[in-house]
C-alpha positions as CSV (number, residue, x, y, z in Angstrom):
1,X,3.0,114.8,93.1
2,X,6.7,115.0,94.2
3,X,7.8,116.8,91.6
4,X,4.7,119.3,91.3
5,X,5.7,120.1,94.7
6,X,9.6,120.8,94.4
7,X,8.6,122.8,91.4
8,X,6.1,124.9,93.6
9,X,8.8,125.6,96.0
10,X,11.6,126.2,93.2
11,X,8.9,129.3,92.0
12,X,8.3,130.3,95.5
13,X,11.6,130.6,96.0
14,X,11.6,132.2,92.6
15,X,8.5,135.2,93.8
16,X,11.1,135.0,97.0
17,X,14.0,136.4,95.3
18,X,12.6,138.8,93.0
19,X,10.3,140.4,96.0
20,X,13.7,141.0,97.3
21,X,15.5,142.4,94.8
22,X,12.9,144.8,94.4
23,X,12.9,145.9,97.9
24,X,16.7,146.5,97.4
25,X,16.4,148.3,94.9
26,X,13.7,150.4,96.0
27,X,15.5,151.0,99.2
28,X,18.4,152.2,97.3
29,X,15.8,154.5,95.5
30,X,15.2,156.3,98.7
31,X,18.6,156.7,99.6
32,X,18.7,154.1,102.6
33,X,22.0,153.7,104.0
34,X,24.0,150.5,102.8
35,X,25.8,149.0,105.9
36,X,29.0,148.0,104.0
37,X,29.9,151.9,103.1
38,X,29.0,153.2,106.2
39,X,32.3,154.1,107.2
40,X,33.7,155.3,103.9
41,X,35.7,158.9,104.7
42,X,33.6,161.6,103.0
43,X,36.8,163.3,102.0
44,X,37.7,160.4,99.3
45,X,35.3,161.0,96.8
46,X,35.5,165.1,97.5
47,X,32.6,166.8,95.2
48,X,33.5,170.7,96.3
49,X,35.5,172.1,93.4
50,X,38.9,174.1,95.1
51,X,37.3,178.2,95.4
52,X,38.3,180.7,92.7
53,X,40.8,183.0,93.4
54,X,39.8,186.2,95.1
55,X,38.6,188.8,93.7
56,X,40.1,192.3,93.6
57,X,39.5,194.9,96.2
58,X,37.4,197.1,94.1
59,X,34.6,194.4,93.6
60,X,32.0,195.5,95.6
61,X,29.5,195.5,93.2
62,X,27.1,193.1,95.0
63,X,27.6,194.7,98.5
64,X,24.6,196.9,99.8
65,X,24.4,200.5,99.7
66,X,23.2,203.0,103.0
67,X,22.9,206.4,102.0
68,X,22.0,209.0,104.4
69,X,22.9,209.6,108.2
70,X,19.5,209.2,110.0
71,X,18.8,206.0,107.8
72,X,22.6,204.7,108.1
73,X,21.9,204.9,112.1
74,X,18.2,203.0,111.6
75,X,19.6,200.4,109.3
76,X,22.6,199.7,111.4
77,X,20.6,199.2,114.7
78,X,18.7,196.6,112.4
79,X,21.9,194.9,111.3
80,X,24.1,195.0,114.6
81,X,26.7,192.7,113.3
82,X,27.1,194.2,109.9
83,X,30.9,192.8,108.1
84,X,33.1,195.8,107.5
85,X,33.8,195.7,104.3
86,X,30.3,196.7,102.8
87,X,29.3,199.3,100.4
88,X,27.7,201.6,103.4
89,X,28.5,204.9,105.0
90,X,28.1,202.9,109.1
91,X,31.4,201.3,109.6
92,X,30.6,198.1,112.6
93,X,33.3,197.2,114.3
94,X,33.2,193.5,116.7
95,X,35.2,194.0,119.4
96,X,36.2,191.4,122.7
97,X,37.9,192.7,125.6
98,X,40.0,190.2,128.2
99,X,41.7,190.6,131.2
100,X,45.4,189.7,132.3
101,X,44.4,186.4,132.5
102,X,42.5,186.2,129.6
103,X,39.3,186.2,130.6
104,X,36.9,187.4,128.8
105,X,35.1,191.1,130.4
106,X,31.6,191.9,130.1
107,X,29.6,195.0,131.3
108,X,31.2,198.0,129.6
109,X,29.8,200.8,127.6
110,X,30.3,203.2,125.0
111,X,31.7,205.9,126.8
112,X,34.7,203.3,127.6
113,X,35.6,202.7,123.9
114,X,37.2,205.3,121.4
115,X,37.8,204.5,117.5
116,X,40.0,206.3,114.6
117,X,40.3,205.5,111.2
118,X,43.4,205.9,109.7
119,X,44.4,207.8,112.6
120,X,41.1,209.8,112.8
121,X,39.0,209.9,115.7
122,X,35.5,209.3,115.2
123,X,32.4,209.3,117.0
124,X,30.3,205.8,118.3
125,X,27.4,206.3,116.7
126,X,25.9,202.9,117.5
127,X,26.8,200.7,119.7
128,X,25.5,196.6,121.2
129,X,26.4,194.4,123.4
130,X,23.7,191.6,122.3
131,X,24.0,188.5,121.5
132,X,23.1,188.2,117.5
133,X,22.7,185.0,115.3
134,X,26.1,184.8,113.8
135,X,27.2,182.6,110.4
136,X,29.9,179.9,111.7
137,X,32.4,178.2,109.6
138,X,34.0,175.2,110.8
139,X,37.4,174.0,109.3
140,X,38.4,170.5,110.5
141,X,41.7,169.0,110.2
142,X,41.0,165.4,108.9
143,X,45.0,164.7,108.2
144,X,46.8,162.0,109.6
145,X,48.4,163.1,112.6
146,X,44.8,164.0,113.8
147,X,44.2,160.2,114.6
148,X,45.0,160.4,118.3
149,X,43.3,163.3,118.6
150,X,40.1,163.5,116.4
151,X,37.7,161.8,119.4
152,X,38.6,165.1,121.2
153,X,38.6,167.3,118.7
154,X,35.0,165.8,117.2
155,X,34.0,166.3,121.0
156,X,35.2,169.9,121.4
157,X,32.9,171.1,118.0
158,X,29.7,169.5,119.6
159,X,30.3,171.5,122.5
160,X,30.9,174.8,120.3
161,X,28.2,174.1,118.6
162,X,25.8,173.3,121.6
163,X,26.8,176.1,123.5
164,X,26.3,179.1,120.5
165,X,23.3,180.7,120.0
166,X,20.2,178.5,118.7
167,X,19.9,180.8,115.7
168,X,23.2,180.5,114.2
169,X,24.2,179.0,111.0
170,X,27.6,176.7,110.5
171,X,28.6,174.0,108.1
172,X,31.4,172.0,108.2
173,X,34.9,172.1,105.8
174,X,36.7,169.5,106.6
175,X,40.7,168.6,104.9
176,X,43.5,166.4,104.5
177,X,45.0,166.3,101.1
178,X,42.2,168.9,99.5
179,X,39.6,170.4,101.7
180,X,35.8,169.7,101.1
181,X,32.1,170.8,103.0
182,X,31.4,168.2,104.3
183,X,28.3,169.6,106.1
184,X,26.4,172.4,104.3
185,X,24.8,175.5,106.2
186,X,22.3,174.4,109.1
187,X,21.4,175.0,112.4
188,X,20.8,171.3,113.6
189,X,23.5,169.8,115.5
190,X,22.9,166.4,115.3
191,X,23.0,166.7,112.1
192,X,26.5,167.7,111.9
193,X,27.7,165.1,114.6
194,X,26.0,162.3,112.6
195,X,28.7,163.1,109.9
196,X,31.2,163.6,111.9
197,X,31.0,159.5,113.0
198,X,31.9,158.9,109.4
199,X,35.6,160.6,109.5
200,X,38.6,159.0,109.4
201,X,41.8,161.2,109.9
202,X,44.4,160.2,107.3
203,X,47.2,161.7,104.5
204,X,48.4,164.9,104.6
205,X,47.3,169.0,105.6
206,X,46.2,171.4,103.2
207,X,45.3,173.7,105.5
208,X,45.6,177.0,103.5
209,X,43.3,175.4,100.8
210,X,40.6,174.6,103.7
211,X,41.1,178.0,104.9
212,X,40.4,179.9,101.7
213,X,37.5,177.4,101.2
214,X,35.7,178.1,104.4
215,X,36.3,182.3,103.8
216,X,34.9,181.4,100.0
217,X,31.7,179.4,101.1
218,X,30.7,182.0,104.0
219,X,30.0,184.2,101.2
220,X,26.5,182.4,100.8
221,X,26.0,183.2,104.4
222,X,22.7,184.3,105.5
223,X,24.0,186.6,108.6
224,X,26.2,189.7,108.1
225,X,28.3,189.0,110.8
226,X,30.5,186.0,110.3
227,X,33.0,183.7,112.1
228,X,35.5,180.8,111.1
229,X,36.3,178.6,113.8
230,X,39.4,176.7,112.9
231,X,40.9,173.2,114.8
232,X,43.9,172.2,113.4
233,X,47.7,170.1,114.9
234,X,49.7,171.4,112.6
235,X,51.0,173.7,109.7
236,X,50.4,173.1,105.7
237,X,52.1,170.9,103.6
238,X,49.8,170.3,100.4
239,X,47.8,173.6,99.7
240,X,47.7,175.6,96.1
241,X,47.1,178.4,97.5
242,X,49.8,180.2,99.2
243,X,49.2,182.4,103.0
244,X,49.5,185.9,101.1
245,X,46.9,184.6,98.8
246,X,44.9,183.5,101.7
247,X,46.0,186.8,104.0
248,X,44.4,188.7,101.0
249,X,41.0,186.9,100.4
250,X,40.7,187.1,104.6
251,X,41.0,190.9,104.3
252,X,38.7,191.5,101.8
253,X,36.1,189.2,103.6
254,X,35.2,191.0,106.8
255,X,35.2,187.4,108.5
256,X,36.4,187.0,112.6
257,X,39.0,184.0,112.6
258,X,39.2,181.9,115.8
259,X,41.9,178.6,115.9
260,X,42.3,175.9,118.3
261,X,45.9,174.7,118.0
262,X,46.5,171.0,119.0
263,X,50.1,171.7,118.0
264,X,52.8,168.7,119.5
265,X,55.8,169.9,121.8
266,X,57.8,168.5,118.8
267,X,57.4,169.8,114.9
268,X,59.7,167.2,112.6
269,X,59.0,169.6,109.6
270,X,59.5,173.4,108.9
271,X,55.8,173.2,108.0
272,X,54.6,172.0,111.1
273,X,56.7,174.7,112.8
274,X,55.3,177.5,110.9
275,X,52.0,176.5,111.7
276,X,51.1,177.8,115.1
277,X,52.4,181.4,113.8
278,X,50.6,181.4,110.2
279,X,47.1,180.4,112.4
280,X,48.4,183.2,115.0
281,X,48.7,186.1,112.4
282,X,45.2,185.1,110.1
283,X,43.4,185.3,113.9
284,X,44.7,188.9,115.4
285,X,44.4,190.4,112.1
286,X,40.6,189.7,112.0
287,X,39.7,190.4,115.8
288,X,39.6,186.6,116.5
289,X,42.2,184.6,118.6
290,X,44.4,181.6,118.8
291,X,43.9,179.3,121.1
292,X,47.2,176.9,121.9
293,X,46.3,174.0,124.1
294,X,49.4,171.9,122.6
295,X,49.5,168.4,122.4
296,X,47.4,168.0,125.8
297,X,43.7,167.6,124.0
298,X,42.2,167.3,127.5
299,X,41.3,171.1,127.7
300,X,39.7,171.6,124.2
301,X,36.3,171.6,124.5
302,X,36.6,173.7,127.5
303,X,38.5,175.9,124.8
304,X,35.7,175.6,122.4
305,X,32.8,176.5,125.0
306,X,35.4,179.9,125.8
307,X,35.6,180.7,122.3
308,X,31.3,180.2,121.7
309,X,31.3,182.6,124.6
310,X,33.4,185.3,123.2
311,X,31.3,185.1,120.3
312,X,28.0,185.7,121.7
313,X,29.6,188.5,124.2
314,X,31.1,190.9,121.4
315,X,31.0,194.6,121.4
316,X,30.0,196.0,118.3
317,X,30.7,199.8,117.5
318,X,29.3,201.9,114.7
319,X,30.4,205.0,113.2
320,X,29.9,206.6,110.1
321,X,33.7,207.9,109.0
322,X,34.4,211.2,109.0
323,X,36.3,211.5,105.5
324,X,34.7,209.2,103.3
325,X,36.6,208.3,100.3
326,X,34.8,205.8,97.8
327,X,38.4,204.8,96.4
328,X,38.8,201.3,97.5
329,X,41.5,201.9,100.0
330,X,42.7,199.9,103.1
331,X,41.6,201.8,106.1
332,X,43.1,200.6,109.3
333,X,41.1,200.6,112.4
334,X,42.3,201.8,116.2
335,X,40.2,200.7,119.0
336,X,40.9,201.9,122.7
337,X,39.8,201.6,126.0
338,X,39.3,203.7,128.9
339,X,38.1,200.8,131.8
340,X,36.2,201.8,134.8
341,X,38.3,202.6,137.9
342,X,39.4,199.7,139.7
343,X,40.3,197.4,136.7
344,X,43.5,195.9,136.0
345,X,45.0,196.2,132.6
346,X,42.7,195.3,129.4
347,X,43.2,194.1,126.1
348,X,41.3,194.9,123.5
349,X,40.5,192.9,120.3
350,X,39.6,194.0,117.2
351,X,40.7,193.3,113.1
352,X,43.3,195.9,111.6
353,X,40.9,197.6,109.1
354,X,38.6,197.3,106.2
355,X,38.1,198.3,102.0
356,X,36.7,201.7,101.9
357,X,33.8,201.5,99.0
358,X,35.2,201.5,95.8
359,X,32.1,204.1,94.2
């Protein structure tokens, strides 16, 4: 009888096991988290290949095509936010206009803005000052002199993202030795800052790389007007690609560049020096800004709720060009200001230019 009954609990323990194993491995069927890799860094097993090198300025041949001037004005009021560099006769232009102390001004209208186009003046056909769903790009530094920082810097994107408007689009590139997306397009928050808890900052900064990444991927973008939102400490020191490759693919993309420099009082290498002017020059030249809050991380999501702001406030003029040569060229753009009586000084921002069509 003894043994009849050790034998029974030997094969319960038996049914036991295998129930157990097959609810482990049915769980890992369904994709259930498993607790010991919880906390493994996204950014070591990187599955996003490194973006193709640009493409010349005369490829346009997926871009759309507006023909006709009371159709160009119709389509354009349906696209406010249109990027530059399309394949259309209505040229948009997003513009953000601050004051001496760099705050940002609201409540102007057409008849304060004037545009030429390689030096030609044209005439505003269209213009908004609405706030449209906008495709966001986030580029993360994930490198290891982001460890004191990153709480703050994961912080100010939540309130970026928070504060834009419920309709956009962003995902998430985030770098350290190679860049990667480590959150694809979507509108839901919480689902980026559930990925976010699974960083951890650490090797080096190939920032350029992430750059070019972030410019590549908008490309799938499901908005016309598009925005990369960059938060970085320092400058690069393990990219392929070099900044006049970059500077080029950031022309030919039409997309507004915004930074938030964590950048210490004290740069050990001539990388890190270079940094804050390499993110300087990619922001003016698209209309965007950089944002310098140094090695004091108290003030950035502050900066991050200024910059969602700006976003949603934009200008956006529209003209159809008076000379319209389908050769591809670089046409630089002029935007000026005549303020209401009363104002101080403004500054206007705005990117240097755009392709002409190339047919």
């Amino acid at each position: 009888m003894r043994f009849s009954m050790g034998r029974t609990k030997r094969v319960g323990c038996i049914r036991l096991a295998r129930v157990a194993l097959a609810l482990a491995l049915a769980a890992l069927a369904l994709g259930s988290p498993v607790p010991s890799r919880a906390q493994e860094n996204p950014l070591g097993n990187v599955q996003t290949p490194t973006p193709p090198p640009p493409k010349p300025p005369d490829s346009e041949a997926s871009k759309p095509v507006i023909e006709g001037g009371d159709r160009v004005v119709a389509e354009g009021a349906a696209h406010p936010n249109a990027r530059l560099r399309v394949d259309v006769n209505l040229v948009q232009v997003p513009t953000t206009v601050t004051d001496p102390l760099n705050r940002l001004v609201t409540g102007l209208e057409k008849e304060n803005f004037s545009v030429t186009d390689d030096n030609v003046p044209q005439t505003i056909r269209y213009f908004s000052s609405q706030d449209a769903p906008i495709t966001i790009g986030v580029v993360l530094d994930l490198s290891g002199s982001m460890t004191s920082k990153f709480t703050r810097a994961r912080k100010a994107l939540t309130v970026f993202l928070r504060t834009s408007n419920p309709q956009d689009e962003f995902f998430v590139v985030g770098f350290n030795d190679r860049p990667s997306v480590i959150v694809d397009y979507t509108s839901d928050v919480d689902d980026v800052e559930a990925r976010m808890v699974m960083l951890k900052p650490e090797n080096r900064t190939a920032l350029i790389d992430a750059i070019y990444l972030g410019v590549d991927h908008l490309r799938q973008a499901r908005y016309d007007r598009k925005a990369l939102l960059i938060i970085s400490d320092g400058g690069d020191n393990r990219s392929r690609y070099t900044q006049n490759e970059l500077e080029r693919v950031v022309r030919e993309s039409g997309v507004q560049i915004y930074s938030i420099g964590i950048f210490d009082n004290y740069a050990p290498s001539p990388e890190e020096q270079l940094g804050p002017e390499l993110l300087k020059q990619i922001c003016e030249r698209t209309g965007g800004r950089l944002f310098n809050v140094g090695s004091d991380t108290a003030d950035l999501a502050d900066i991050a709720e200024r910059i969602s702001d700006e976003l949603r406030n934009e200008y956006v003029l529209g003209y159809s060009p008076s000379e319209t040569k389908h050769d591809g060229s670089w046409r630089k753009l002029k935007v000026k200001l005549a303020p209401p009586p009363g104002l101080p000084p403004l500054t206007v921002h705005f990117r240097e230019g755009y392709y002409a069509p190339s047919q």
